[in-house]
C-alpha positions as CSV (number, residue, x, y, z in Angstrom):
1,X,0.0,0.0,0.0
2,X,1.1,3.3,-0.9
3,X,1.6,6.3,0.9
4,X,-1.3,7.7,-1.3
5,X,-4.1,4.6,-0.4
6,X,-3.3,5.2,2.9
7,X,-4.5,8.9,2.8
8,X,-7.3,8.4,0.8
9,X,-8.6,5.2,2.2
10,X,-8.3,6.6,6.2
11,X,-9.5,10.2,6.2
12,X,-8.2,10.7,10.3
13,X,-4.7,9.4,9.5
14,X,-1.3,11.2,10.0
15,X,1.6,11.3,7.8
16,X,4.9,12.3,8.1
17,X,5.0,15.9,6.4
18,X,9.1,15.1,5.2
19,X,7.0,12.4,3.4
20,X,4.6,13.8,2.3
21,X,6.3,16.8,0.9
22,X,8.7,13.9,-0.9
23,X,5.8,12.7,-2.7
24,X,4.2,15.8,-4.0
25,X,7.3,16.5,-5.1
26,X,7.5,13.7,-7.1
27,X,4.3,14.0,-9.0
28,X,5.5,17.5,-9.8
29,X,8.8,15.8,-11.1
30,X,7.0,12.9,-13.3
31,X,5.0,15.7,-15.1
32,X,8.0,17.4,-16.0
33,X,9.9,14.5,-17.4
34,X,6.9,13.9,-19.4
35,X,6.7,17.8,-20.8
36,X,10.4,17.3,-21.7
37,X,9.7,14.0,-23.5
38,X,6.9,16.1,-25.4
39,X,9.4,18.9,-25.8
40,X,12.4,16.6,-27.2
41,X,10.0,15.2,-29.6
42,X,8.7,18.1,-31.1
43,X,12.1,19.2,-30.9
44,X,11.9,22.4,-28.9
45,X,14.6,23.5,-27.0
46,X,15.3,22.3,-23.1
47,X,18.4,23.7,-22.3
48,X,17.0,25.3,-19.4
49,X,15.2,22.5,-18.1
50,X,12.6,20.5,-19.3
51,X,9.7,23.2,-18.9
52,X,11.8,25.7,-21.0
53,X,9.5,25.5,-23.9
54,X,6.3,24.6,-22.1
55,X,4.6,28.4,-23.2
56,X,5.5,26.8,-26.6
57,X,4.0,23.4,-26.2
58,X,0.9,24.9,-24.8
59,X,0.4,27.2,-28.0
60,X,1.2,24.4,-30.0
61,X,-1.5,22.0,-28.1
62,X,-3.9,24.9,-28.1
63,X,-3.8,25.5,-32.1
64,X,-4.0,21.4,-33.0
65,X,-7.5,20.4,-33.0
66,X,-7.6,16.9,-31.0
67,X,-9.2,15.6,-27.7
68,X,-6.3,14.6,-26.6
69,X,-4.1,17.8,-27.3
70,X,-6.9,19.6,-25.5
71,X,-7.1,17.9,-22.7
72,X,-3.2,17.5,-21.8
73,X,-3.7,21.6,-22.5
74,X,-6.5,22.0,-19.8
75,X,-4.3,19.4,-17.6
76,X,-1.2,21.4,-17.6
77,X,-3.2,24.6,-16.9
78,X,-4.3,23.3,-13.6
79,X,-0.8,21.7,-13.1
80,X,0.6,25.2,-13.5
81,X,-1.4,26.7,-10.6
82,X,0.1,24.5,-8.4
83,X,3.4,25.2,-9.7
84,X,3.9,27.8,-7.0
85,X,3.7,25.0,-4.2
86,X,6.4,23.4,-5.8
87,X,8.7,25.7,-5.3
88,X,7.8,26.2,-1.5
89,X,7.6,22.6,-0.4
90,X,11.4,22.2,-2.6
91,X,12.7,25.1,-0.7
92,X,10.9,25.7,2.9
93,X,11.8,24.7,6.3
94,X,8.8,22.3,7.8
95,X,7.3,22.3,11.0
96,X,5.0,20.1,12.8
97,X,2.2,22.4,14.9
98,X,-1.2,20.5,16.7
99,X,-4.3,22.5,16.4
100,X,-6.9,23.1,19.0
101,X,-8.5,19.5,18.1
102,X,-5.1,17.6,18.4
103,X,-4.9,17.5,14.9
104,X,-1.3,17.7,13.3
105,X,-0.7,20.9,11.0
106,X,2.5,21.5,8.7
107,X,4.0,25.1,8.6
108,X,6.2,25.7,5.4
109,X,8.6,28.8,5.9
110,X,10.6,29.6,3.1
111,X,13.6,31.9,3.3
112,X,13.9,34.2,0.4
113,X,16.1,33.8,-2.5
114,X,16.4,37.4,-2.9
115,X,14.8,40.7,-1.6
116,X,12.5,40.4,-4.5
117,X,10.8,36.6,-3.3
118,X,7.8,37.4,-1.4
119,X,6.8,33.1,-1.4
120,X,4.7,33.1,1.6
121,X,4.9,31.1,4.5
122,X,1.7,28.3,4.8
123,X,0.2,26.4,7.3
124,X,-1.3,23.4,6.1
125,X,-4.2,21.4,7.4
126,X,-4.6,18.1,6.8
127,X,-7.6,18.6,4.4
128,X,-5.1,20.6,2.1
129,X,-2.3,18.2,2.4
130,X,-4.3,15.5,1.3
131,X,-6.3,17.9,-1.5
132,X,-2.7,19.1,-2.8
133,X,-1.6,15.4,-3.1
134,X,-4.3,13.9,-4.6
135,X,-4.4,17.0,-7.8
136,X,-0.8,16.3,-7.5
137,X,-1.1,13.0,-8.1
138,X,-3.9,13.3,-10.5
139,X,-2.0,15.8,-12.0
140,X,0.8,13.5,-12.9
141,X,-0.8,10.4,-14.3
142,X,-2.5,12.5,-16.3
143,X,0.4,15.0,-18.0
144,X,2.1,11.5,-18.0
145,X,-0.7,9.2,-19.7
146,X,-1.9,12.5,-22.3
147,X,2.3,12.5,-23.2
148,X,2.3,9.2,-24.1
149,X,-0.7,8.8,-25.8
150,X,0.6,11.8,-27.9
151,X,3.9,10.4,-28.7
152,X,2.1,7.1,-30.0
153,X,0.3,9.0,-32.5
154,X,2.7,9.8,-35.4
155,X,-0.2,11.9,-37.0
156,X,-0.8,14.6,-34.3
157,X,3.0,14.6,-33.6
158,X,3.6,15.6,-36.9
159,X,0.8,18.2,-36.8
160,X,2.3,19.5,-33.4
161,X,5.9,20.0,-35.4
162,X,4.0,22.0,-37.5
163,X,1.9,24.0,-35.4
C-alpha cells in the first residue's frame, strides 16, 4: 500500500510531512519529465530545463485540434497553478504544529532567494495536504498518460511539429 491509499482510504490518518512533501514533489517531477519528453520530440529546446518551452508546447496543443491535445492543455493549466507549491515545499523549512482538536498541522517557511521573493509562509491542514496530493497525483498520471498517448500518434505529432 502506498503512501497515497493510505491517505485516501483513512481520512483521520497522520503522515509524516518530510513524506509527504517527498511525494508531491515527485508528481511535480513525473509531469515534467513527461513535458520534456513532449518537448524533445517536437524538438523544442530544453536547455534550461525541461519546462523551457512549455509556453511553446501549450500554443502548439492549443492550435491542434484533438481531444487529446486539448485535454493535456486543460491538464497542464491546472498543473501550473500548483506550480507555486512546488517551489515552496522544494525550498521551505517544515514544522509540525497540533491544532486546538489535536490534529497535526505543517507550517512551510521559506527563506527568500532574494529581496524580490515574497513566497509566503503556509500552514497546512490536513484537508489541504491530502487535497494538494491527490491533484498532484492526479496531475501527474495524467500530463504522463496525455504525453504518451501523444507520442504514439505519429499523425498529431507531426501536426504538433508544424503547429
Amino acid at each position: 500500500m502506498t503512501a497515497q491509499e493510505k491517505i485516501d482510504s483513512k481520512d483521520q490518518i497522520e503522515f509524516d510531512p518530510h513524506n509527504w512533501i517527498g511525494i508531491v514533489l515527485e508528481h511535480f517531477a513525473r509531469a515534467e519529465q513527461a513535458i520534456g519528453k513532449l518537448s524533445l520530440k517536437l524538438e523544442l529546446p530544453i536547455a534550461n530545463g525541461s519546462l523551457s518551452s512549455l509556453n511553446e508546447i501549450r500554443n502548439r496543443l492549443s492550435s491542434v485540434d484533438g481531444k487529446t491535445c486539448k485535454a493535456l492543455n486543460n491538464r497542464i493549466t491546472r498543473w501550473a497553478k500548483n506550480r507555486p507549491y512546488r517551489h515552496l515545499l522544494a525550498h521551505a523549512t517544515v514544522t509540525t504544529l497540533f491544532d486546538a482538536t489535536g490534529r497535526m498541522v505543517i507550517v512551510t517557511r521559506h527563506l527568500p532567494r532574494d529581496e524580490n521573493d515574497v513566497t509566503p509562509d503556509k500552514l497546512w491542514t490536513h484537508e489541504e495536504q491530502k487535497d494538494l496530493l491527490r491533484q498532484a497525483s492526479n496531475d501527474s498520471r495524467s500530463i504522463c498518460d496525455h504525453v504518451r498517448n501523444l507520442l504514439s500518434d505519429p499523425t498529431t505529432l507531426k501536426a504538433l511539429r508544424k503547429a
